[in-house]
C-alpha positions, -999 to +999 in steps of 0.1 A: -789-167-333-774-203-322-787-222-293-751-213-276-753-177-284-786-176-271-772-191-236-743-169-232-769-136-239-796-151-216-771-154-188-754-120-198-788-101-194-795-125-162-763-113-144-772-077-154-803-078-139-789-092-112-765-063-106-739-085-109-705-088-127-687-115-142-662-117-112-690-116-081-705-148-106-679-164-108-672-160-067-708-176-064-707-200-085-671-210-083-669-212-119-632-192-134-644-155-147-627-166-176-649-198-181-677-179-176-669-147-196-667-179-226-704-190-221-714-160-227-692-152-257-702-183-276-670-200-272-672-221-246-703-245-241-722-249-207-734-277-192-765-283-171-748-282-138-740-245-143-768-239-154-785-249-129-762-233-100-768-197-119-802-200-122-799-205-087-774-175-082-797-153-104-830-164-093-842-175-124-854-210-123-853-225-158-848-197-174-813-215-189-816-252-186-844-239-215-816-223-233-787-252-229-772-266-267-791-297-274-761-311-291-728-304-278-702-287-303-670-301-307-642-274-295-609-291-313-614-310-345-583-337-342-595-370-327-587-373-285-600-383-256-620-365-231-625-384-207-646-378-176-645-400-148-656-384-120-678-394-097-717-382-094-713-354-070-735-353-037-771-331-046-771-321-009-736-300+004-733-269+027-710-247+039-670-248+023-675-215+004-637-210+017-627-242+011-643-242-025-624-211-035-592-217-019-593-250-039-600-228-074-569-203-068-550-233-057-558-250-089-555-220-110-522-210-097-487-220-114-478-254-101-518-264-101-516-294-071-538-292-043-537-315-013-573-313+009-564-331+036-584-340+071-594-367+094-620-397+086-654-384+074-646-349+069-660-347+039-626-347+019-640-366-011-674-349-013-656-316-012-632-324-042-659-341-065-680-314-059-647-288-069-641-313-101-674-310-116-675-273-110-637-271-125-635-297-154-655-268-183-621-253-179-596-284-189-599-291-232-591-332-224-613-336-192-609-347-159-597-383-142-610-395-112-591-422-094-590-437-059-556-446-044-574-464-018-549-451+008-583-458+031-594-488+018-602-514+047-596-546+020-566-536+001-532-522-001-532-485-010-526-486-052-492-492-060-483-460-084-467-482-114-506-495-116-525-462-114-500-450-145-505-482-162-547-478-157-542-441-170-522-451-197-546-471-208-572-444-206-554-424-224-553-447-257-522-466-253-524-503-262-517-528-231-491-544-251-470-507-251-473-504-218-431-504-204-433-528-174-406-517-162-416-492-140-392-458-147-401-466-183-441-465-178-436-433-160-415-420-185-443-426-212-467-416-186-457-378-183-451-378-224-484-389-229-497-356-209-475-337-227-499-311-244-531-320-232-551-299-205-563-326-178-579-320-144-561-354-126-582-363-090-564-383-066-584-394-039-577-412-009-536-410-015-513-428+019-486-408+013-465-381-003-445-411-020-472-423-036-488-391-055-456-375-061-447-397-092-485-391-105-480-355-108-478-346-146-449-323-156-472-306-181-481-274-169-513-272-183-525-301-163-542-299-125-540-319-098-565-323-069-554-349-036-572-366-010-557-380+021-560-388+061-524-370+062-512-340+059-489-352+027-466-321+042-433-328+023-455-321-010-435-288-010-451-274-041-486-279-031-512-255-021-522-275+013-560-276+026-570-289+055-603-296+062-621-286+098-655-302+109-685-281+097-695-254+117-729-258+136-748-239+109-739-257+082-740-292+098-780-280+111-782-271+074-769-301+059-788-326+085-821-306+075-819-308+040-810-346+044-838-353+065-866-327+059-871-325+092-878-289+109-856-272+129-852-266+169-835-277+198-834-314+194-816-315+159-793-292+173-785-321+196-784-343+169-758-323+150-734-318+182-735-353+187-724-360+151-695-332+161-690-315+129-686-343+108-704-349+071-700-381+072-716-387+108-744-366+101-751-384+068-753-414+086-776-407+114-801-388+086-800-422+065-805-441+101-834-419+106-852-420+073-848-460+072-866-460+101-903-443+094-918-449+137-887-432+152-889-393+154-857-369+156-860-371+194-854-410+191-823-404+170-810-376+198-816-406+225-793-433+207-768-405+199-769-389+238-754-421+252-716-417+246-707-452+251-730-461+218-728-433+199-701-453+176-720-479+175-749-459+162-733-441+137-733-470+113-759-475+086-747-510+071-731-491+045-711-464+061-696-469+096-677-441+114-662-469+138-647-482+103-633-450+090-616-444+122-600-478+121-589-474+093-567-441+101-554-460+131-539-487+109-517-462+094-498-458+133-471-479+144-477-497+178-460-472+196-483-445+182-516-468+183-502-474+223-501-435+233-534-428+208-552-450+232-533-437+268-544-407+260-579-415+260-572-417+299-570-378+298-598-364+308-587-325+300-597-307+266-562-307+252-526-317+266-489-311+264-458-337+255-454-337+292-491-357+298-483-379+266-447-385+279-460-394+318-491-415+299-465-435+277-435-435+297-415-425+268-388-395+270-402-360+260-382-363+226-401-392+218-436-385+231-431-350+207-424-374+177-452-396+183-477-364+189-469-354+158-475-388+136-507-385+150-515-352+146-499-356+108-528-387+104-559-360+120-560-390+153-554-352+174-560-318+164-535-289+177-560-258+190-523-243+201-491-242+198-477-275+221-507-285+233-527-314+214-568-326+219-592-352+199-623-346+183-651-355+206-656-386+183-621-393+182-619-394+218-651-420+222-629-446+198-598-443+215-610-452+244-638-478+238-614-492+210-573-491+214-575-484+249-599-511+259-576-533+241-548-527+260-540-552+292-558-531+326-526-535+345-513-511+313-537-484+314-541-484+357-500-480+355-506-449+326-531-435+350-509-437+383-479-422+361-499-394+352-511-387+385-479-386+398-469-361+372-500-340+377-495-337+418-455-338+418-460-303+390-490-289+411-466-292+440-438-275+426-462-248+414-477-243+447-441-239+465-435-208+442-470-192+451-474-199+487-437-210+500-450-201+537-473-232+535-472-267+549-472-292+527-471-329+535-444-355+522-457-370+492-438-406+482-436-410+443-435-444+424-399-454+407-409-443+372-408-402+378-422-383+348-401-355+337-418-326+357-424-291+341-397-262+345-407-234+367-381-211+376-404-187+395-443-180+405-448-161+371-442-195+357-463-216+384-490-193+376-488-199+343-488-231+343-520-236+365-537-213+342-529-232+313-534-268+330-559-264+363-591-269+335-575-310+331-559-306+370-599-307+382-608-334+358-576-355+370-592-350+404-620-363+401-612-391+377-586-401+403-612-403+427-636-426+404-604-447+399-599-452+440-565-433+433-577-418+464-543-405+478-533-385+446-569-373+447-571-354+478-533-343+470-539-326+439-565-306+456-544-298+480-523-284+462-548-261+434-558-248+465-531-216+466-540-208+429-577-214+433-575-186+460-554-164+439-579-166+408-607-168+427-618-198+410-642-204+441-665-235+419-633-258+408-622-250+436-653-261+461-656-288+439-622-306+440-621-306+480-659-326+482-641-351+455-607-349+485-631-352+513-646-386+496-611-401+488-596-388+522-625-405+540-622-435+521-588-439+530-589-431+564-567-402+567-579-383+598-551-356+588-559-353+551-598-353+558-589-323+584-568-306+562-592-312+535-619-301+553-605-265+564-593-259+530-633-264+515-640-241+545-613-213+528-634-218+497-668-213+507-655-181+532-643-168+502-676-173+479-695-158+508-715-191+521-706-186+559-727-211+571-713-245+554-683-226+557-684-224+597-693-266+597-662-271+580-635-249+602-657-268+634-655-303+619-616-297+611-609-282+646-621-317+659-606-336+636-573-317+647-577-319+680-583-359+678-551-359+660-534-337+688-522-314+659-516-280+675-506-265+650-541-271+626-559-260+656-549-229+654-552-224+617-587-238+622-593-209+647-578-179+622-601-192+598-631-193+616-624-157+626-627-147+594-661-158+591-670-142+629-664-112+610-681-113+584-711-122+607-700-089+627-691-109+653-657-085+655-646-093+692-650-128+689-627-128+655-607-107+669-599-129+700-592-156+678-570-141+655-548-131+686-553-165+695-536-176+667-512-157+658-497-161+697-490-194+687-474-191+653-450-165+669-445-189+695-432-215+671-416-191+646-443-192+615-437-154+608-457-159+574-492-170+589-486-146+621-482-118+596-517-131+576-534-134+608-524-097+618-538-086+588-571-103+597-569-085+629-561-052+611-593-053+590-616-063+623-598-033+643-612-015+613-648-021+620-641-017+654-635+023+646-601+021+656-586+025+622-553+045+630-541+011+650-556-006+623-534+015+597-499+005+620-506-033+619-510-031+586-478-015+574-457-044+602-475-069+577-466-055+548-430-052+559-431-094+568-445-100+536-418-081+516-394-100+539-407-132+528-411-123+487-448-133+497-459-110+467-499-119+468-502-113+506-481-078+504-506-072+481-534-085+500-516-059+530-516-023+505-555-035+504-559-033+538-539-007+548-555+017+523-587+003+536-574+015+572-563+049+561-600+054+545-616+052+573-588+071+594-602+101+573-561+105+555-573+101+520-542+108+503-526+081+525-554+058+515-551+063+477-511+061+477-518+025+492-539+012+469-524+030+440-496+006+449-518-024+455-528-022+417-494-026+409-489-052+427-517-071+424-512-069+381-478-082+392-493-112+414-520-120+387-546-115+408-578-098+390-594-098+422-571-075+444-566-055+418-605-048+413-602-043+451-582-015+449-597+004+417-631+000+439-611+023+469-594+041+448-629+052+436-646+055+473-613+079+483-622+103+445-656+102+453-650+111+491-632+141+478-660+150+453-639+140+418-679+119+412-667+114+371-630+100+383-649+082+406-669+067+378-642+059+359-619+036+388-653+021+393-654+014+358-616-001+355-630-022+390-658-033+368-638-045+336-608-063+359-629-083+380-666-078+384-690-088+408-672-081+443-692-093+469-696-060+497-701-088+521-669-099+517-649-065+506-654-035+521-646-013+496-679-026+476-698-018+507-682+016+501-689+021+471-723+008+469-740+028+499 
């Protein structure tokens, strides 16, 4: 028996063993079944690399590098060139088991071009290297490894007339019949592949210009490409791209870099690096050049977010540098808006943020999005809405943005402001159109403001945008934008209440209290103030609650405003109640709703009527209770104020509970549900699934019982019996 024969039957009786067949091999290894049905046939010859990968596969350590041909045989007998001029592959690589296959059945399909694409230090390379080596067994005249140098921080990316002259050249065609003109060379180019079986890497291409006229017309050849872009208009290419690693496999790779055990602190080590190979490679080699510094010394230089760049750069290697270098592929207008967006301080965006940032028209902020997006400077987690890697984010700001003049970026910020509180505004008009809401005075340049048509669309919008609406908040704040600081709260306030968002919410109003105080703003410190009061009522925390509606009620009385008085007094009642402090809420409520009948404010005279309906409640007179309830309801109809009507069925099947006219009581909130999934609010609706439940269990129905509690449960869980009487209900 040869020494080949005797490989191919050792890994035959290896794989059996195993339990394995030739196809779940070749999914491990990521070698073709075909190539590997060969080995074992005699009539292909293996190499160490695979044997050393099945050996791994198999668990059979040695067991065929002991077997491998000590002198390879020769598969075609005509003289050629097999070149192989790939690069050593990286010994230490996790994770990309998709990626790895996707790249085979890309390469193995009809057409055989493969574009991996991704943003700087990725691990684009690495990954194709490591695919080559695996892949090249399979092609009779070898494999070609060539950088395009799309990324190169010294030259030009290659010119394509040079890379077919170089290949030329490699494929044993004397310099002196090399066509200089340039159709000619390319001509000769794709005859000289004519025939031959080639795997062709092209690493580090610019553009889809530039690899197009290396792609071989022989069918037999491959074709593997690198590249910062997305090299779309390649329309017959299988396209990759390339994510940051996943935690596991970045832990992984940072461990068997560094040797270093696991726990909590490389973990930090790894987020800080954010996914990316090439980061992570950088801070191991930063941590093994440096024997006195521990992990935990490596997580301190990386926690600092203004350094981490800085860091991340081992004399060699520089993620500062690769970054750069994808930013030199922007135009200025691109580089500009790359580095205003840094001034975001949301997650992700829309064209609207970009187009306020850049004051540029929606058309145009959409085109530049999507040059950036094409060159991996922003990712796109949705459909129309854009973010940066965390890394990403650092450099735009501490790089192109800090480059730009300060009177530039102050003007971006106060533009986007603008757009954020002029929106929020127009949102809050279509959920609370009872309310008062102040003049606000714009600057001359007026971003184009979001359509909404009706409160389906305001909600929507606030759901999508309130996460970046608190961060604008308190950036603003930071920035002594004080005035558009304590606006924007203002006006979250009406969806915060509706979604019950009771931390953001909290939150914002301190920042508005700071920035109202600052300014001097007796009313907007007032206003502020009573609106942080609505907050904490609503969470439950009475007492800091019952400061606020005092401070704002002599705040508003300083100010002679009548008007917040009064509110200032309906609120406070609520929290009299809560206390069980019913006559003295119940005063007040009359109190103020007198006064907004007196001056015609049939909205907030309805909402304080319901506040009075719920006290008569737990005064036991719940029939009279039931009748101010229903007038409510009818206002709120009136006035298309959907939430409140809601807010009204609540209470009037609360009433009708405790009248003892059960079917009264589940009829009401039977139609509260509905309305309340109409309105968007969780919270009602949970409301009246809870009394729903407290009238079936009143009646003896314990299992339906169960169930509405159940349906309470999954909508919005955690109502606070302090707060809602049905919970009390339910609970005792």
């Amino acid at each position: 028996m040869n020494e080949r024969a005797t490989f191919g039957a050792e890994l035959r009786r290896l794989r059996r063993s195993a339990g394995l067949s030739l196809a779940e091999l070749a999914e491990r290894t990521h070698y073709s079944k075909g190539y590997l049905s060969k080995v074992e046939t005699g009539l292909a010859t293996p190499n160490p690399a695979l044997a050393a990968l099945c050996e791994s596969e198999l668990g059979a350590t040695g067991a065929l590098t002991a077997v491998l041909p000590q002198t390879p045989v020769r598969r075609r007998t005509r003289p050629d060139v097999r070149p192989s001029w790939l690069p050593a592959a990286a010994t230490v690589f996790t994770g990309r088991t998709t990626e790895v296959q996707a790249i085979r059945d890309a390469l193995e399909a009809d057409g055989g071009v493969c574009v991996v694409s991704g943003m700087s230090g990725v691990g684009k390379t690495e990954l194709a290297i490591r695919c080559a080596h695996r892949l090249e067994a399979g092609f009779a005249d070898g494999s070609l490894f060539v950088d395009l140098r799309g990324a190169s921080p010294d030259e030009q990316a290659t010119d394509p007339a040079a890379v077919q002259d170089r290949l030329l050249r490699v494929l044993d065609v004397p310099a002196d019949r090399i066509p200089a003109d340039p159709d000619d060379r390319a001509a000769l180019y794709r005859s000289r592949l004519r025939g031959r079986s080639l795997l062709l890497v092209l690493d580090n291409a610019a553009n889809a210009a530039q690899v197009r006229s290396l792609l071989p017309a022989e069918p037999k050849c491959r074709v593997l490409v690198t590249s910062r872009s997305r090299l779309s208009s390649l329309d017959d290419a299988r396209h990759i791209s390339l994510d940051p690693l996943d935690q596991p496999a970045a832990v992984e790779l940072f461990l068997s870099l560094t040797g270093c055990p696991p726990g909590e602190v490389v973990t930090r080590v790894v987020e800080h690096c954010a996914g990316l190979p090439l980061a992570i490679r950088i801070a191991a080699a930063r941590l093994r050049a440096h024997p006195s510094w521990d992990v935990g010394e490596l997580d301190r230089r990386l926690g600092a977010e203004a350094e981490r760049l800085g860091e991340l750069d081992d004399g060699e290697r520089s993620l500062f540098a690769a970054f750069q270098l994808s930013v030199r592929q922007l135009s200025l207008a691109e580089t500009r808006l790359f580095g205003l967006l840094a001034l975001y301080p949301g997650t992700d965006f829309d064209v609207h943020t970009a187009s306020s940032l850049a004051a540029v028209s929606l058309r145009e902020a959409d085109r530049q999005l999507e040059r950036l997006h094409d060159a991996y400077l922003l990712n796109q987690p949705e459909m129309d809405r854009y973010g940066f890697h965390d890394l990403l984010r650092v450099f735009a700001g501490e790089t192109v943005l800090a480059a730009l003049p300060a009177q530039e970026a102050s003007a971006a910020f106060r533009r986007l402001m603008d757009f954020a509180v002029r929106t929020a505004s127009q949102a809050d008009r279509l959920l609370a159109p009872q309310r008062f809401r102040p003049e606000i005075e714009f600057g001359p340049e007026v971003p184009e403001t979001v359509r909404l048509d009706d409160d389906d669309m305001a909600l929507g919008w606030f759901r999508t945008e309130w996460v970046g609406l608190v961060e604008l908040c308190r950036v603003a704040g930071e920035r002594g934008e004080h005035e558009r600081c304590w606006q924007l709260a203002f006006f979250l306030r009406s969806f915060f209440f509706t979604a019950k968002l009771w931390d953001p919410w909290i939150a914002t109003h301190r920042w508005a209290l700071r920035s109202a105080d600052e300014l001097g703003d007796t009313w907007a410190l007032a206003t502020t103030t009573a609106n942080l009061g609505i907050g904490l009522v609503d969470r439950g925390d009475l007492d800091e609650a019952s400061t606020c509606f005092g401070d704002a009620l002599v705040l508003y009385q300083r100010l002679g405003d009548v008007h917040g008085e009064n509110t200032a007094l309906a609120h406070s009642a609520w929290v009299d109640h809560y206390r069980g402090k019913h006559a003295v809420a119940l005063r007040d409520f009359q109190q103020a709703r007198d006064f907004y009948e007196r001056t015609g404010n049939r909205g907030n005279a309805a909402i304080t009527a319901r506040g009075s309906a719920l006290v008569l409640v737990a005064l036991g007179r719940a029939p009279e209770a039931a009748s101010l309830a229903a007038t409510t309801l009818t206002v709120f109809d009136e006035l298309k104020l959907d939430l409140d009507a809601t807010m009204a069925l609540n209470c009037l099947g609360w009433a009708w509970f405790h009248a003892g006219h059960h079917d009264r009581a589940r009829s009401a909130y039977r139609d509260a549900v509905d309305r309340a999934k109409a309105c968007g609010s969780t919270y009602e609706t949970a409301r009246a699934y809870t009394g729903m439940g407290n009238v079936a269990a009143a009646n003896g129905s314990a299992d339906l019982a169960r169930e509405l509690w159940h349906r309470a449960d999954q909508t919005h869980a955690g109502l606070d019996p302090v707060m809602v009487g049905e919970a009390r209900v339910r609970m005792a």
